[in-house]
VOZA-46018 format. One record per residue: residue in three letters; residue number from 0; x, y, z of N, C-alpha, C, O, CB in turn. Coordinates in Angstrom, 3 decimals. Glycine has a CB too. Layout:
BEGIN
  code  pos    n.east   n.north      n.up   ca.east  ca.north     ca.up    c.east   c.north      c.up    o.east   o.north      o.up   cb.east  cb.north     cb.up
   Ala  NUM         X         Y         Z         X         Y         Z         X         Y         Z         X         Y         Z         X         Y         Z
...
***
This chain:
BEGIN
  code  pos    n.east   n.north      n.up   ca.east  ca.north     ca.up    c.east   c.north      c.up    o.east   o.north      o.up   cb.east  cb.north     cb.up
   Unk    0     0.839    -1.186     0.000     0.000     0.000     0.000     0.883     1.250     0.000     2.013     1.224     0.488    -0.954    -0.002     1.221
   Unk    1     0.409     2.221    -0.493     1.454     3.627    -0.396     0.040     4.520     0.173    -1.131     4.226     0.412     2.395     4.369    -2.352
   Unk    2     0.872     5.756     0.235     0.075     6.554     0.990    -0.131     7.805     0.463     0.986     8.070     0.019     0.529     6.666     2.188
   Unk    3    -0.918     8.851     0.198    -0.822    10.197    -0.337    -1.278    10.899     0.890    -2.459    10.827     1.229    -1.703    10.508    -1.702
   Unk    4    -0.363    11.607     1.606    -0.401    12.403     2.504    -0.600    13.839     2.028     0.304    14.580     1.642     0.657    12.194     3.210
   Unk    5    -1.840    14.125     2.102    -2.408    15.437     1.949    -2.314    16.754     3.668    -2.994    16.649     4.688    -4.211    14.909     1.442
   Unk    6    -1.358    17.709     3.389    -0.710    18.515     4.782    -1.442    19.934     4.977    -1.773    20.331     6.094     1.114    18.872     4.588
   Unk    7    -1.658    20.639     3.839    -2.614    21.861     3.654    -2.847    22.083     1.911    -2.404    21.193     1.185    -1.814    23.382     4.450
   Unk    8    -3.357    22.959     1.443    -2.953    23.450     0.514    -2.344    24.950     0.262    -1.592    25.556     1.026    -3.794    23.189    -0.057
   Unk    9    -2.840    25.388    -0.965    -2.381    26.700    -1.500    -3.550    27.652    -2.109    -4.322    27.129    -2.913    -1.319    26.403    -2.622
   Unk   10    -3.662    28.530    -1.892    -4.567    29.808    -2.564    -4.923    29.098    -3.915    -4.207    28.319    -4.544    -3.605    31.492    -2.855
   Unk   11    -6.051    29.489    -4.191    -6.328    28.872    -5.682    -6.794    27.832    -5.507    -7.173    27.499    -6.629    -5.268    28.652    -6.623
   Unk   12    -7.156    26.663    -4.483    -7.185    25.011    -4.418    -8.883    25.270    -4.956    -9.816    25.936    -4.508    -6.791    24.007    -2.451
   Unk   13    -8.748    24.594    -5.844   -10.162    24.175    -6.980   -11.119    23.173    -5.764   -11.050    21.986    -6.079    -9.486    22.841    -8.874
   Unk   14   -11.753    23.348    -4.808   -12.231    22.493    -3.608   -13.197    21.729    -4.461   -13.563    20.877    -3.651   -12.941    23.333    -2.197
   Unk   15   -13.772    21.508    -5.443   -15.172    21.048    -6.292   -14.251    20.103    -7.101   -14.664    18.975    -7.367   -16.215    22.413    -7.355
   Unk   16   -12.950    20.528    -7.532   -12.359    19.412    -8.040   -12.033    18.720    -7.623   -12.395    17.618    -8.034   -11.723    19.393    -8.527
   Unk   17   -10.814    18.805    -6.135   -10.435    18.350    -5.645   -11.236    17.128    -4.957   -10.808    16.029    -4.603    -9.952    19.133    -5.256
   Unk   18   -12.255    17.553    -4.898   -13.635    16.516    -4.612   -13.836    15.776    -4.929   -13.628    14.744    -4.291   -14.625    16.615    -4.751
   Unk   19   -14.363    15.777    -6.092   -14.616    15.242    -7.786   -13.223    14.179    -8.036   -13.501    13.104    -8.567   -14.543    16.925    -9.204
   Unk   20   -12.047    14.374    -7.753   -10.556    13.544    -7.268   -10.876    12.252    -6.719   -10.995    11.066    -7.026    -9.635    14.339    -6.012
   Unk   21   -10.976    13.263    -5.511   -10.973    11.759    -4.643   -12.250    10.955    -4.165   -12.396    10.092    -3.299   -10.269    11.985    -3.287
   Unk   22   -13.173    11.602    -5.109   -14.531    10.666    -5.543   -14.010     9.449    -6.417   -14.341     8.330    -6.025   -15.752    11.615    -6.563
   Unk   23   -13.215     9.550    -7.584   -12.848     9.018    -8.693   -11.341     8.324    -8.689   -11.126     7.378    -9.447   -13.004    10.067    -9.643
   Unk   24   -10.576     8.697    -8.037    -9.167     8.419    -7.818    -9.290     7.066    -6.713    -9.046     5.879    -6.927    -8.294     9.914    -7.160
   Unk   25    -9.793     7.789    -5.388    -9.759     7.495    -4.283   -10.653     6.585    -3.368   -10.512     6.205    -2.206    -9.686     8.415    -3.979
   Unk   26   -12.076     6.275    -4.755   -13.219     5.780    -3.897   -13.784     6.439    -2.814   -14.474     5.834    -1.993   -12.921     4.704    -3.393
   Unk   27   -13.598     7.388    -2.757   -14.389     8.168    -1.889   -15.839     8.573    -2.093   -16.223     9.148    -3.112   -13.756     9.220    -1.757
   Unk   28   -16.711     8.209    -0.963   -18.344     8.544    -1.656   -18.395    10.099    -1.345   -17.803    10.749    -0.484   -19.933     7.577    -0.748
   Unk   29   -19.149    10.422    -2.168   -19.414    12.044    -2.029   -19.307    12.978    -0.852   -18.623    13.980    -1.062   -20.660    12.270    -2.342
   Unk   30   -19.718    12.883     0.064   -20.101    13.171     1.249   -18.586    13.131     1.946   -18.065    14.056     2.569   -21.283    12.154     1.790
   Unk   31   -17.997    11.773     1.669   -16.832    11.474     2.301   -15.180    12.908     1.833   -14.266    13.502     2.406   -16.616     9.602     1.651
   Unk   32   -15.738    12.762     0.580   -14.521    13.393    -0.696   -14.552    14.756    -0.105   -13.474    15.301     0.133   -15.044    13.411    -2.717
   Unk   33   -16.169    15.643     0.278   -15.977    16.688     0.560   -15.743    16.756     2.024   -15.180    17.788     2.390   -16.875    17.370     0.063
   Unk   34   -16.071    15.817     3.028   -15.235    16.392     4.496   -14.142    16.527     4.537   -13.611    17.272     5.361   -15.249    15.728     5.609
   Unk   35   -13.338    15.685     3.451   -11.676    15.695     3.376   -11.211    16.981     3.036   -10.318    17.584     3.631   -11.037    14.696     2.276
   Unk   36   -12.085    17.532     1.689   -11.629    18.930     1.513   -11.808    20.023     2.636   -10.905    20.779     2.995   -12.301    19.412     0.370
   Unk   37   -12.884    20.013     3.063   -13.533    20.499     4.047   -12.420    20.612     5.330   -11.777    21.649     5.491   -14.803    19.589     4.269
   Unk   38   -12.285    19.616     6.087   -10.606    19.339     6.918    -9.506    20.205     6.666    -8.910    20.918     7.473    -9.868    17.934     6.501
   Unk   39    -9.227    19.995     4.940    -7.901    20.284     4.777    -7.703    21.757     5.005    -6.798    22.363     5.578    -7.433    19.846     3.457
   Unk   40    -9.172    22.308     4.190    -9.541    24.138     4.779    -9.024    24.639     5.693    -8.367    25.680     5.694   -10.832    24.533     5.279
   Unk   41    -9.324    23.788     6.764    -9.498    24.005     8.355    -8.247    23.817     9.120    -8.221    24.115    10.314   -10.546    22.994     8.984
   Unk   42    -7.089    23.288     8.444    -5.791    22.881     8.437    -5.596    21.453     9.331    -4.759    21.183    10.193    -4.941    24.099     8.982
   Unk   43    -6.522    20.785     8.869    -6.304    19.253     9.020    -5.508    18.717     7.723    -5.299    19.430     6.741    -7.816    18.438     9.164
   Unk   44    -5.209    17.762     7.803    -4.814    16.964     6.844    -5.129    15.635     6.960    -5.287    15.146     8.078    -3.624    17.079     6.690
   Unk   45    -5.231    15.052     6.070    -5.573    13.502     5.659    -5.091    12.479     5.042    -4.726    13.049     4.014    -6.341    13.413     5.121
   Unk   46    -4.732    11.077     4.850    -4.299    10.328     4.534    -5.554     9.612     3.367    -6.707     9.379     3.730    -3.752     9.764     5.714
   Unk   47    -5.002     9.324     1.839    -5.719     7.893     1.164    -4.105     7.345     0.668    -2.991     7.751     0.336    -7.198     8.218    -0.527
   Unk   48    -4.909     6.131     0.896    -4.192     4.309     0.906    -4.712     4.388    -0.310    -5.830     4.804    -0.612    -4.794     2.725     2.089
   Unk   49    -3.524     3.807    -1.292    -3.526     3.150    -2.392    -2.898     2.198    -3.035    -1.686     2.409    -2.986    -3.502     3.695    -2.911
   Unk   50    -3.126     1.375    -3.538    -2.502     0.252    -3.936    -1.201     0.144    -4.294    -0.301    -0.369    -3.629    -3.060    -0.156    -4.782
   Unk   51    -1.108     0.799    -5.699    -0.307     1.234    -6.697     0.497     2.159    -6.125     0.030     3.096    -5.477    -0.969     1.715    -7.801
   Unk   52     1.952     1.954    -6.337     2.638     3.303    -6.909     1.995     4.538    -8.169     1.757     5.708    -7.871     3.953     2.683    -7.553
   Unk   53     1.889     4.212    -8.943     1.568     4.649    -9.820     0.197     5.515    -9.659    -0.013     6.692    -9.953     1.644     3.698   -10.594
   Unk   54    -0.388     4.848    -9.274    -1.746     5.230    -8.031    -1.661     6.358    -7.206    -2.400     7.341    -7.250    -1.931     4.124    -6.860
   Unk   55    -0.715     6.160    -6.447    -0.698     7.209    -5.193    -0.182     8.341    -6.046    -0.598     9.449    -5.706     0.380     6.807    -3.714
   Unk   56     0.745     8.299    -7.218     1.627     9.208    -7.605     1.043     9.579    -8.913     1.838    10.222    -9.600     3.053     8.721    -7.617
   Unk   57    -0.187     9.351    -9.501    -1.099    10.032   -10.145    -2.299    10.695    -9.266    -2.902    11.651    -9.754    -1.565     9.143   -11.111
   Unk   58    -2.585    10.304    -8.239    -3.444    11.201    -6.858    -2.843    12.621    -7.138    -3.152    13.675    -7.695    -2.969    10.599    -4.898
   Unk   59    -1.382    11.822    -6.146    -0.751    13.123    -6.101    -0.635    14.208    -7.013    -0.977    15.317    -6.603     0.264    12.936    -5.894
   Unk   60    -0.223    14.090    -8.156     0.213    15.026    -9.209    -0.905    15.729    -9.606    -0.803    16.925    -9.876     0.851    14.390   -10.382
   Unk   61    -2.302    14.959    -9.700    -3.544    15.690   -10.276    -3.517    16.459    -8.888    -3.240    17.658    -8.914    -5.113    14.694   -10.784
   Unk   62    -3.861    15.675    -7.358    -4.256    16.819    -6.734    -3.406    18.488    -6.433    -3.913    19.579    -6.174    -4.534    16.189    -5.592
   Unk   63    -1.645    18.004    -6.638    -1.490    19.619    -6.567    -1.835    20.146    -7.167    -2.237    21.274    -6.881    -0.629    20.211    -6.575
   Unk   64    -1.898    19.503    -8.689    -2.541    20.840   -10.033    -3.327    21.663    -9.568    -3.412    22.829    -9.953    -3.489    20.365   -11.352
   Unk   65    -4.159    21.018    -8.464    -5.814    21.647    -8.064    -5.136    22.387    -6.830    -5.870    23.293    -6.434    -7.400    20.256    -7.541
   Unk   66    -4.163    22.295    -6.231    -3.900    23.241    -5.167    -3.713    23.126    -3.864    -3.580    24.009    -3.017    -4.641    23.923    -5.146
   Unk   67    -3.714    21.153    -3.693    -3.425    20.522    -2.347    -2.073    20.573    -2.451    -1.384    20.750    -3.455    -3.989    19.059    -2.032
   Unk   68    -1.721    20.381    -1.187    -0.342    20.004    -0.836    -0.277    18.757    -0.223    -0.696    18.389     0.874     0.285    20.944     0.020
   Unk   69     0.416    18.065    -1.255     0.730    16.402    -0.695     1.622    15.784    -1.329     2.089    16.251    -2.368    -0.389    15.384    -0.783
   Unk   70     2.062    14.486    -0.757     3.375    13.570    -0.775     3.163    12.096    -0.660     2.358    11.621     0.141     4.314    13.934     0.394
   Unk   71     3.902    11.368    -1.479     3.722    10.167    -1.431     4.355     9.319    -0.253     5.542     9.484     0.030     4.078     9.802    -2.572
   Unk   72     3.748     8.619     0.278     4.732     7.234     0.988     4.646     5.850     0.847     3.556     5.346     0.573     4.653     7.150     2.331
   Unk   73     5.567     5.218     0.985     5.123     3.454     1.408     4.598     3.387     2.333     4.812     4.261     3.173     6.089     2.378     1.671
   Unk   74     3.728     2.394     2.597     3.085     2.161     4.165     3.881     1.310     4.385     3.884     0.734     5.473     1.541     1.680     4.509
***
């Protein structure tokens, strides 16, 4: 499993996309996708588990486009 550690973001973060992400990326049900964004606002941060390398490190790359700040790990 790897990990995409989401820490804050940046001015500009697209929150409707970022949503819409980890609805589709992440399996996240709706409701779920936006408390995460919702959190990260608030200066929480959050963890999604993903299988793949490739996985965690296409998360990642789409979600900074949108304006999160996050990093990959191994679990």
């Amino acid at each position: 499993m790897y990990k995409v550690i989401f820490t804050s973001w940046q001015p500009g973060l697209q929150k409707i996309s970022l949503a819409q992400l980890l609805y589709e990326k992440a399996d996240f049900r709706g409701p779920t996708a936006k408390e995460c964004v919702d959190r990260l606002l608030e200066g929480e941060g959050f963890t999604v588990e993903l299988s793949t390398v490739q996985d965690a490190n296409d998360l990642a790359s789409s979600a900074t486009e949108l304006g999160a700040v996050c990093h990959v790990e191994p679990d």
